[in-house]
C-alpha positions in Angstrom: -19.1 -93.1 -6.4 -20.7 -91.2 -9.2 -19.6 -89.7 -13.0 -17.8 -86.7 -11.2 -16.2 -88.4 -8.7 -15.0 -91.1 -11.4 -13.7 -88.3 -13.3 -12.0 -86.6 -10.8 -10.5 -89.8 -10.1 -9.4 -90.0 -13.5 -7.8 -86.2 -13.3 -5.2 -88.0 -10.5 -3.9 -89.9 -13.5 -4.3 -87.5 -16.1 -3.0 -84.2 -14.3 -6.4 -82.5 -16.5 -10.0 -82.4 -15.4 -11.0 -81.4 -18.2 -9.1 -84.5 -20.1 -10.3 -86.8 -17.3 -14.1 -86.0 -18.3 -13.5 -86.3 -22.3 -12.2 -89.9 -21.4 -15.0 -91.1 -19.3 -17.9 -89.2 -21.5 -15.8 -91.1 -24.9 -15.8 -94.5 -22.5 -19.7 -93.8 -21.9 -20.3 -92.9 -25.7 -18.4 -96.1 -26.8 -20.0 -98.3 -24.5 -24.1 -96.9 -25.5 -22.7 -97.0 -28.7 -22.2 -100.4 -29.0 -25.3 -102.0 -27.3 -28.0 -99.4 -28.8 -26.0 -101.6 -32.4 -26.9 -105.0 -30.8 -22.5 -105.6 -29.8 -21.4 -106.1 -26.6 -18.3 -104.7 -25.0 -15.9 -106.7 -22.9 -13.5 -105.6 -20.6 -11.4 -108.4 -19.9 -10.7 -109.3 -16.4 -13.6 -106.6 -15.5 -16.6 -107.5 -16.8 -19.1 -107.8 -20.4 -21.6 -105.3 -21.3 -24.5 -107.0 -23.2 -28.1 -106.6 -24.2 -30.6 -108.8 -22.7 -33.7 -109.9 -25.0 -36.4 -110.2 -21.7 -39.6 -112.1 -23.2 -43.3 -110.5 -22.9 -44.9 -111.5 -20.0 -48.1 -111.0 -17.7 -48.1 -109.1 -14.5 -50.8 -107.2 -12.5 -51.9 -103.9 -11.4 -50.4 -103.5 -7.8 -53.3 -100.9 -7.2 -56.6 -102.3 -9.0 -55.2 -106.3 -9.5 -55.8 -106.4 -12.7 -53.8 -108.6 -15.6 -51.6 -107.1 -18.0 -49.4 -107.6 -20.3 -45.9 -107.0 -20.5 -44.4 -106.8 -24.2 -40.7 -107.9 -24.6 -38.1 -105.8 -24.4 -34.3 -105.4 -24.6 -32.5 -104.1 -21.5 -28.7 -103.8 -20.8 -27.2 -106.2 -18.5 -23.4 -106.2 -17.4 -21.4 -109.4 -16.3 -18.9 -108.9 -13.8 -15.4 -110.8 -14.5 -13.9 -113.0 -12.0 -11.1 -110.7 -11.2 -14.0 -108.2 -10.3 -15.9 -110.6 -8.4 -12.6 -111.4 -6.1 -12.1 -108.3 -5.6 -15.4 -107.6 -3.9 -14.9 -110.9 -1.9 
């Protein structure tokens, strides 16, 4: 499933396309919104947006072999719920 069949999904429920997308673009917004501020977002029962601090490593050039370094970073991570996770059982 991608963004346009989410929001035509969310049309069925809304009777308005155009509705449907302002509610999943907001959703989107709010959600970016939150983890660009260092916040999280949880959806209970469904899952916890979150930023992950990943330390700076080493690693190596696949084509020439040489070391390098990789500096730290932060990267989004989501958690699924456990209602999700039994659902996908």
């Amino acid at each position: 499933m991608n963004k346009s069949d989410l929001i035509k999904k969310v049309s069925e429920v809304l009777n308005s396309k155009k509705k449907a997308q302002a509610a999943v673009d907001s959703i989107i917004k709010a959600i970016t919104e939150a983890l660009s501020s260092n916040d999280s977002v949880a959806l209970v029962r469904f899952g916890t947006f979150k930023i992950a601090n990943r330390k700076a490593k080493k690693g190596r050039n696949p084509q020439t072999g040489k070391e390098i370094n990789i500096p730290a970073k932060k990267a989004p991570k989501f958690v699924p719920g456990k209602a999700l996770k039994d659902a996908v059982k």
